[in-house]
C-alpha positions as CSV (number, residue, x, y, z in Angstrom):
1,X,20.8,-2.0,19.1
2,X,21.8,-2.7,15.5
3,X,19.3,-4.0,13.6
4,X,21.2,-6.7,12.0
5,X,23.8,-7.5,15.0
6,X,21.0,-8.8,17.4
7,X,22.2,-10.6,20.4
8,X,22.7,-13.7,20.2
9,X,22.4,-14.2,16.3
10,X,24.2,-16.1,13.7
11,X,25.1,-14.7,10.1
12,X,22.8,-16.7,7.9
13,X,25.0,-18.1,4.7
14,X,23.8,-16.4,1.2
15,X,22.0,-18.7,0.1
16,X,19.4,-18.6,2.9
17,X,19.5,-14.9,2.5
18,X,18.8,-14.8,-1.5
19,X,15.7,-17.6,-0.5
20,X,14.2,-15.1,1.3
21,X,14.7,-11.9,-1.0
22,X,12.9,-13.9,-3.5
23,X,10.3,-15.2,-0.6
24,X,10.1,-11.2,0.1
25,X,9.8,-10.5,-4.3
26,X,6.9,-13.3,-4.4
27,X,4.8,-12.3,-1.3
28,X,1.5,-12.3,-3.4
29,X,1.9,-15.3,-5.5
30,X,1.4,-18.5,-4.0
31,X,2.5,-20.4,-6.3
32,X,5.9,-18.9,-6.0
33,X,6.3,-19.0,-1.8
34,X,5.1,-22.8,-2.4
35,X,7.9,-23.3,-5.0
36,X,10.0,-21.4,-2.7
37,X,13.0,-23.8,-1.2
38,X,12.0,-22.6,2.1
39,X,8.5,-23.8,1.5
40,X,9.6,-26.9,3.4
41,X,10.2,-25.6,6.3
42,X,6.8,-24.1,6.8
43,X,4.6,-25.0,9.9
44,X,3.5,-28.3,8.6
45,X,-0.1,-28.0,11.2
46,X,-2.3,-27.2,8.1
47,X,-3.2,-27.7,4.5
48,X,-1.4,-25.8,1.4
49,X,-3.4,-22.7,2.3
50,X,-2.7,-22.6,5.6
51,X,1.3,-23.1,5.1
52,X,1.5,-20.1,2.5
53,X,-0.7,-18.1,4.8
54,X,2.0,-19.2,7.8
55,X,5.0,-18.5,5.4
56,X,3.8,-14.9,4.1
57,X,3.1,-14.4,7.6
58,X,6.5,-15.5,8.8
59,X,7.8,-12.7,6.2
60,X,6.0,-9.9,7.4
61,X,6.6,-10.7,11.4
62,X,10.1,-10.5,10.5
63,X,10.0,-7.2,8.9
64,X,7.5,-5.4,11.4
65,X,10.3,-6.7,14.1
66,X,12.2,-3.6,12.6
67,X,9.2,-0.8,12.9
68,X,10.6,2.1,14.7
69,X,9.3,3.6,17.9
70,X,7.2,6.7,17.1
71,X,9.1,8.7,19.1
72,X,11.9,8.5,16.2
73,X,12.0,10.8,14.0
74,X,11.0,10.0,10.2
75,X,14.4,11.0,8.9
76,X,16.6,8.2,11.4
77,X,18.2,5.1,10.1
78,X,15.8,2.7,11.8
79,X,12.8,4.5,9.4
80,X,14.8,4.5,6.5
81,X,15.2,1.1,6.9
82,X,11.6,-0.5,7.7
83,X,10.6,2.0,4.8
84,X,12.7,0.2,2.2
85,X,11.0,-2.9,3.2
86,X,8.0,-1.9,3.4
87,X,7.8,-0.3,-0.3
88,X,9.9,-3.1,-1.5
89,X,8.0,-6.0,-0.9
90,X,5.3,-4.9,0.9
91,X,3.9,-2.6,-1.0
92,X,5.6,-4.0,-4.5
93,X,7.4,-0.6,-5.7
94,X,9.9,-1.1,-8.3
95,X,13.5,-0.1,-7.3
96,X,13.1,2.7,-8.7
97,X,10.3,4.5,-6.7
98,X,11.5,3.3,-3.6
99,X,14.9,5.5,-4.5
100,X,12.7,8.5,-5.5
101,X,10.2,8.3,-2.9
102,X,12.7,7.9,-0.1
103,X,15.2,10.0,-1.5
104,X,18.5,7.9,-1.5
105,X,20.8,8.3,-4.5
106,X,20.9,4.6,-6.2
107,X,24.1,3.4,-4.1
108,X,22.9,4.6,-0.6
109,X,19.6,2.7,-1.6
110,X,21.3,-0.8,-2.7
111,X,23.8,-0.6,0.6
112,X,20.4,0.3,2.5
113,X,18.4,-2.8,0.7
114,X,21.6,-4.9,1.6
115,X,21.8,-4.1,5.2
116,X,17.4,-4.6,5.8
117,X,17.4,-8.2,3.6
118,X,20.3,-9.8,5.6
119,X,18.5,-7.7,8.5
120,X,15.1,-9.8,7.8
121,X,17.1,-13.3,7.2
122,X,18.9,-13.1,10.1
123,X,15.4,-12.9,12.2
124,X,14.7,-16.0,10.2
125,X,17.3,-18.2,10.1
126,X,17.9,-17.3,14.1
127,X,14.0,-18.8,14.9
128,X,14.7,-21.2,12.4
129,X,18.0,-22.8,13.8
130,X,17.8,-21.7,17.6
131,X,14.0,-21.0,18.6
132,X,12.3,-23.4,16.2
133,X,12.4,-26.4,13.7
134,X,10.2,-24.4,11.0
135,X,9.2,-21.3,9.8
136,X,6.1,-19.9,11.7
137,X,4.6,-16.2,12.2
138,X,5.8,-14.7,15.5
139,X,2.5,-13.9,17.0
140,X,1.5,-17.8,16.3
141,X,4.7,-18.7,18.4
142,X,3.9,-16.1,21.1
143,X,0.4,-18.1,21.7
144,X,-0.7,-21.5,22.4
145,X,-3.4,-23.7,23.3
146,X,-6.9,-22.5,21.9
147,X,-5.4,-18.7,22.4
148,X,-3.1,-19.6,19.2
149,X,-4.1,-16.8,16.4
150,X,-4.8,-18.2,13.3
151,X,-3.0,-16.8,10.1
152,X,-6.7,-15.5,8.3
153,X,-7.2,-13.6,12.1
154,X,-4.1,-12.3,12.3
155,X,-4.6,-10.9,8.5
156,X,-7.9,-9.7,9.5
157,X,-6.9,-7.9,12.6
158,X,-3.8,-6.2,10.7
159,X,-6.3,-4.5,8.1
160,X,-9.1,-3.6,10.7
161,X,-5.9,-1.6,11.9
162,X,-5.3,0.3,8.6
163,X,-8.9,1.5,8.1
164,X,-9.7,5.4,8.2
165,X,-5.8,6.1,8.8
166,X,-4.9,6.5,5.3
167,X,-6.6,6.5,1.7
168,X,-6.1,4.0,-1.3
169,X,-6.8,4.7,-4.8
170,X,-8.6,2.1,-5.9
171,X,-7.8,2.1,-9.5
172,X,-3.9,2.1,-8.9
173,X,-4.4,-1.0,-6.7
174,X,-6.2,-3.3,-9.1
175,X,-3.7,-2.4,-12.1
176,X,-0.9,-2.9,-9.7
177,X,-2.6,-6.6,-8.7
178,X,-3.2,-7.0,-12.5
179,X,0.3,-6.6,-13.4
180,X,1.3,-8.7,-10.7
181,X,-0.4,-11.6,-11.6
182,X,0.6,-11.9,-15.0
183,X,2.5,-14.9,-15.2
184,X,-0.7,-16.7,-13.3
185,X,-2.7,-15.6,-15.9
186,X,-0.7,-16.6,-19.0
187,X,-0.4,-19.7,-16.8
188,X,-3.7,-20.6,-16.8
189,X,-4.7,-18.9,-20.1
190,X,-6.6,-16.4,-18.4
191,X,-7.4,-13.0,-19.9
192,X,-7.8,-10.4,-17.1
193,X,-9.4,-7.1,-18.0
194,X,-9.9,-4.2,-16.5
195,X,-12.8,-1.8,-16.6
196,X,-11.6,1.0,-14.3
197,X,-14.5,4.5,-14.2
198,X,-12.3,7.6,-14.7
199,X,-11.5,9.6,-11.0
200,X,-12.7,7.3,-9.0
201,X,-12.9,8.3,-5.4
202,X,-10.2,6.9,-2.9
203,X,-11.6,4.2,-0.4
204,X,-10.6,5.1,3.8
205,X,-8.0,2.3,3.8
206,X,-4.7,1.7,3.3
207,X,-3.4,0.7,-0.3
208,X,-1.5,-2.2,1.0
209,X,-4.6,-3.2,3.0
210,X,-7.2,-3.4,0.3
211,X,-4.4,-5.2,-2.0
212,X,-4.6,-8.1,0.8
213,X,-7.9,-8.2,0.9
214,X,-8.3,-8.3,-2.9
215,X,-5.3,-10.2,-3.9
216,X,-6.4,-13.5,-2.7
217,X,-9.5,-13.4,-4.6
218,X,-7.5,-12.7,-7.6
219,X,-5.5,-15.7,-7.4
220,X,-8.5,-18.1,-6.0
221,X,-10.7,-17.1,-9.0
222,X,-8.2,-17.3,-11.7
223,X,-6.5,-20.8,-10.3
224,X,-10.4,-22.0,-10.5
225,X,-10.6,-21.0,-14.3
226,X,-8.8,-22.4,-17.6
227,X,-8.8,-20.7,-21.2
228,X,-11.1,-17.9,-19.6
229,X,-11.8,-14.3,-19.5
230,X,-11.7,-12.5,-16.0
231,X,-13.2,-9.5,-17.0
232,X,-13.0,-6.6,-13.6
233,X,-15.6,-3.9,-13.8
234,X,-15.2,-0.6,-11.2
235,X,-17.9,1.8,-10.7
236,X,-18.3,4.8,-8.4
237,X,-22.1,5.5,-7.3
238,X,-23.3,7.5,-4.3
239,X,-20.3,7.2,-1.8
240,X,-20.0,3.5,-3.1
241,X,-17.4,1.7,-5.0
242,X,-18.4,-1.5,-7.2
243,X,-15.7,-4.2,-8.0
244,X,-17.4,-6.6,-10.5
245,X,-15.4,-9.7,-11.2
246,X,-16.9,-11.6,-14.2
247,X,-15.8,-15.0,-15.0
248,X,-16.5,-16.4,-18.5
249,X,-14.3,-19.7,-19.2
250,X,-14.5,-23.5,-17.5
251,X,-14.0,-23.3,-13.9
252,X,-12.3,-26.2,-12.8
253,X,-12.3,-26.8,-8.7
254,X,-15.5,-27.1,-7.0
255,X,-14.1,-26.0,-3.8
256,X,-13.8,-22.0,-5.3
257,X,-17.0,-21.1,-3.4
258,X,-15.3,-22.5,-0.5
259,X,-12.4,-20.5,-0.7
260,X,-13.7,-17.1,-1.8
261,X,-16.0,-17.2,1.5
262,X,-12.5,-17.3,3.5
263,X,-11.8,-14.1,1.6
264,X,-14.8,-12.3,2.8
265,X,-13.4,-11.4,6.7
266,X,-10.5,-10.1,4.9
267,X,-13.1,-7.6,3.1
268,X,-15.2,-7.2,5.4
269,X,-12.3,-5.7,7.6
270,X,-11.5,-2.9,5.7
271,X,-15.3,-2.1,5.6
272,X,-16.5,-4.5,2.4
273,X,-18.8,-7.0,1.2
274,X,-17.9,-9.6,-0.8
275,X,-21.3,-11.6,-2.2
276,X,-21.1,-14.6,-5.3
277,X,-23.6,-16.9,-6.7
278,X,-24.0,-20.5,-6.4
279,X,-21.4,-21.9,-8.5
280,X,-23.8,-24.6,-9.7
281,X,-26.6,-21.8,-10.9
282,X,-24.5,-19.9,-13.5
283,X,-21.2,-21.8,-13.9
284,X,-20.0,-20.8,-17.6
285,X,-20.4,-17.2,-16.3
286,X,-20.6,-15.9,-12.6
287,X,-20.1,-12.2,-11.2
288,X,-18.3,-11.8,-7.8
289,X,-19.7,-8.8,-6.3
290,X,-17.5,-6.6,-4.1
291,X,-18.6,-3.2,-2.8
292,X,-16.6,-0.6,-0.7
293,X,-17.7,2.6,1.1
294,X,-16.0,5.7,-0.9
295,X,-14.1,8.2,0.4
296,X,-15.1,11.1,-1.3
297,X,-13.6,14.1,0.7
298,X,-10.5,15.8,-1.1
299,X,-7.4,15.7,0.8
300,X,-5.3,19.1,0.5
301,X,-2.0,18.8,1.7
302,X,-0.4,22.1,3.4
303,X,3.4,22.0,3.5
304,X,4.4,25.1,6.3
305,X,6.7,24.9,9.1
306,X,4.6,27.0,10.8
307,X,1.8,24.4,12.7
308,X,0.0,27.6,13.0
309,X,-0.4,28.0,9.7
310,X,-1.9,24.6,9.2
311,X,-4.7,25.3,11.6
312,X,-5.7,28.6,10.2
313,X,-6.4,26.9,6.4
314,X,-8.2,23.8,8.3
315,X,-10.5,26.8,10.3
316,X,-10.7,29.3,6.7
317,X,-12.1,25.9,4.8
318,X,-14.3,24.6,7.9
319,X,-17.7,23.3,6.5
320,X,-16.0,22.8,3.0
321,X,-15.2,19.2,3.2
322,X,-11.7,19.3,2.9
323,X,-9.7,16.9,4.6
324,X,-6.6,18.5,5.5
325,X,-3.5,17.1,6.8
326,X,-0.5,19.4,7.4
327,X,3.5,18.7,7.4
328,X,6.6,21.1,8.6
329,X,9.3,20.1,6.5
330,X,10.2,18.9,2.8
331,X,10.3,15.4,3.4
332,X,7.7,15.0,5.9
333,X,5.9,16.3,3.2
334,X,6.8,13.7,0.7
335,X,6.1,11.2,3.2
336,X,2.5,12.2,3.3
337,X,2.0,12.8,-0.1
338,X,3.0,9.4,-0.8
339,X,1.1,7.9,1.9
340,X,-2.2,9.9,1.2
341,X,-2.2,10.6,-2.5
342,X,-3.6,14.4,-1.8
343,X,-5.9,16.3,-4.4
344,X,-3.9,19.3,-3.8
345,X,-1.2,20.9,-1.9
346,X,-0.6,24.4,-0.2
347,X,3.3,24.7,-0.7
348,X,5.1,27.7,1.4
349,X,8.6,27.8,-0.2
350,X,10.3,29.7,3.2
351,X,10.8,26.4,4.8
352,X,14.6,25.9,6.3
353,X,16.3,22.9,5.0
354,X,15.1,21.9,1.7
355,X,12.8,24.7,0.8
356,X,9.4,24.6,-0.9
357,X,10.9,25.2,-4.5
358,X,12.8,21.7,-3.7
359,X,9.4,20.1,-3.0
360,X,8.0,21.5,-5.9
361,X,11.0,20.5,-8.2
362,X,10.5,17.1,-6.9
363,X,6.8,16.5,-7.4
364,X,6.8,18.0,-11.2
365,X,9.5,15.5,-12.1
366,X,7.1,12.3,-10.6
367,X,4.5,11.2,-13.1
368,X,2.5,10.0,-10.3
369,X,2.2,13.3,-8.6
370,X,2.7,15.7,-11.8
371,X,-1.2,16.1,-12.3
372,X,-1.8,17.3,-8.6
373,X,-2.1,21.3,-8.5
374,X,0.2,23.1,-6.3
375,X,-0.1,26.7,-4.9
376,X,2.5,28.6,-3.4
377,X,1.4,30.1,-0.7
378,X,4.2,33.0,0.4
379,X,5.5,36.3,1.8
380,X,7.5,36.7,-1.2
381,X,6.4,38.3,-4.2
382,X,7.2,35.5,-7.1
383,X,4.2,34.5,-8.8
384,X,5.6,34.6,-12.4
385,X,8.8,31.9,-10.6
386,X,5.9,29.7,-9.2
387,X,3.7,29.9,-12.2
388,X,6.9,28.8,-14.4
389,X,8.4,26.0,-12.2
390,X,4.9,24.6,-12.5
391,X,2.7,26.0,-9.4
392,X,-0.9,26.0,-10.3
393,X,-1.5,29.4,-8.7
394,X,-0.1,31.6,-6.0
395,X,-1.4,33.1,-2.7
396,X,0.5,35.9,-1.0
397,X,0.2,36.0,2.7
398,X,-1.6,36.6,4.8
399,X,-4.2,34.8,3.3
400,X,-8.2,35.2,4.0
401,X,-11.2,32.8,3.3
402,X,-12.7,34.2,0.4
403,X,-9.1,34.4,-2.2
404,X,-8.4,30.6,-0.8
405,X,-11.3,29.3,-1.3
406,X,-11.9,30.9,-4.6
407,X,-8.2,29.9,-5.8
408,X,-8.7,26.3,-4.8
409,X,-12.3,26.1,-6.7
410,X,-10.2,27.7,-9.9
411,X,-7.8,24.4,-9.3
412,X,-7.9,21.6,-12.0
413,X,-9.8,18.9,-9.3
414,X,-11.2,15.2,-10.3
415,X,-14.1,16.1,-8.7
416,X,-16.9,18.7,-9.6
């Protein structure tokens, strides 16, 4: 079925759908979804919090309506679509690296965008004017009685889901939240700095889920503060991440205790703690405490469209700690690379479609993924090609234990 012509639907004027792009551009703040014209047309059932809980909500039912089966394949419409939402406003990317990291030219990527947004508002404005008289999630409406989810549940239950699946890099997260809530800060008059520990180790969670889990304590802290400093210390120590959040400044609602302790599920569902002292015992300066379990295991990406090929580097590195994960074509690849921020990457370059000097090409020209070492691994003879398109070293096949393992300790790693 279409994803925009569902039965039974109505075009939703412009206006509606331009109230929920910028809905969609403000998911994270707020203060933005409450100044959002929409905003009254929230499930009215609870207090402030609880209506920009059931409004965020609302948004992201109405995007996952258009995840794809798994049985489609990565490169169909119906992914290209949810992915475009999902990096968008989701996940936050700028237009920009949602273009390069799904690999549309710019007008493919705006007619893409087009069709998804009027795609989401037509979900909305279709519960909104035929199924209901306000904006609530879809799993609320699905429930009733004492069975009804609550919003913080349903949040909790979404990130228990991401855990161990995928990796998040802790310190692009909290520079990611810190630009986001810029205008809050200056706002406020709040200072936020960041302390981040060079290489920090990824945490076993997904990116988006440990920026839900951290974003609202973000914006309860520095909505409880005036003329402030929120200073945000991270520290790796033995397979443990430490978040410090020190406030120094006035805090100004009582009821911040009360809110951060909603936060803590939300941690504690991707695996953290979340611990603060009384606010009456230190209240000119109080550290939040939130610690994560580290992943420390390097992920090594191997790009062959032989499967076979895969297995044999995951059995010649058994017992090495390597976490490998293994893709068959060019952009599975740069799926996976996006999704689990590898260490390093095995790259064969005789791979039909785009080939592996495509991949390779690709990578070198994004500065996120420019610092990861690449080795060719290949029938062909080309070392000096690989070396001067940017490879880190080459293998020449068939490989055996001893010259991969020695070529990948030789790699420039973050870790000893």
């Amino acid at each position: 079925m279409d994803l925009v012509q569902r039965k039974g639907s109505i075009d939703p004027p412009e206006e509606f759908v331009e109230q929920i792009r910028e809905a969609l551009l403000a998911l994270y703040v707020p203060s933005a979804l409450q100044a959002n014209p929409l905003f009254v047309e929230v499930d009215r059932g609870g207090g402030t919090i609880a209506r920009i809980q059931n409004f965020r909500r609302a948004l992201l039912d109405a995007i996952e309506v258009f995840h794809p089966r798994p049985d489609l394949p990565d490169t169909s419409r119906a992914w290209r679509i949810y992915r475009i939402l999902e990096l968008r406003y989701i996940e936050c990317n700028d237009v920009s690296d949602v273009i390069q990291q799904i690999a549309l030219s710019k007008s493919q990527y705006h007619r893409e965008h087009h069709y998804a947004l009027q795609a989401v508002a037509r979900i909305l404005w279709s519960d909104l004017r035929q199924g209901s008289t306000e904006l609530v999630p879809t799993t609320m409406r699905r429930e009733s009685g004492p069975a009804l989810l609550e919003p913080l549940q349903h949040e909790v239950a979404s990130l228990q889901r991401a855990v161990g699946s995928v990796r998040a890099a802790p310190s692009e997260v909290l520079q990611g939240i810190a630009d986001l809530l810029r205008p809050l800060c200056e706002r406020n008059a709040v200072t936020l700095q960041l302390e981040l520990q060079d290489n920090l180790p990824a945490l076993a969670c997904d990116r988006v889920a440990l920026r839900q889990a951290l974003l609202p304590i973000f914006v309860r802290v520095i909505n409880a503060m005036t003329r402030g400093i929120l200073r945000v210390s991270v520290r790796a120590r033995s397979r443990i991440i430490d978040i410090s959040m020190t406030e120094v400044g006035e805090v100004l609602h009582a009821d911040c205790d009360a809110l951060l302790r909603e936060c803590g599920s939300l941690v504690a569902a991707i695996q953290g703690e979340l611990s603060f002292p009384d606010q009456s015992a230190a209240p000119e300066a109080r550290t939040i405490q939130l610690t994560f379990p580290s992943d420390d295991r390097p992920t090594l990406l191997v790009v062959d469209n032989h499967a076979d090929f895969h297995s044999l580097v995951e059995r010649l590195l058994a017992g090495l700690n390597w976490d490998i994960i293994g893709a068959t074509d060019v952009d599975q690849a740069y799926q996976l690379f996006a999704a689990r921020q590898p260490e390093a990457i095995i790259l064969d370059v005789m791979i039909p479609g785009h080939d592996g000097w495509d991949l390779l090409a690709r990578l070198r020209e994004s500065p996120s993924a420019r610092a990861v070492p690449v080795v060719i691994c290949s029938v062909l003879d080309e070392p000096e090609m690989a070396i001067a398109l940017g490879a880190a070293a080459y293998l020449h096949k068939p490989i055996d234990r001893e010259r991969l393992v020695d070529t990948l300790r030789r790699l420039p790693l973050p870790f000893g």
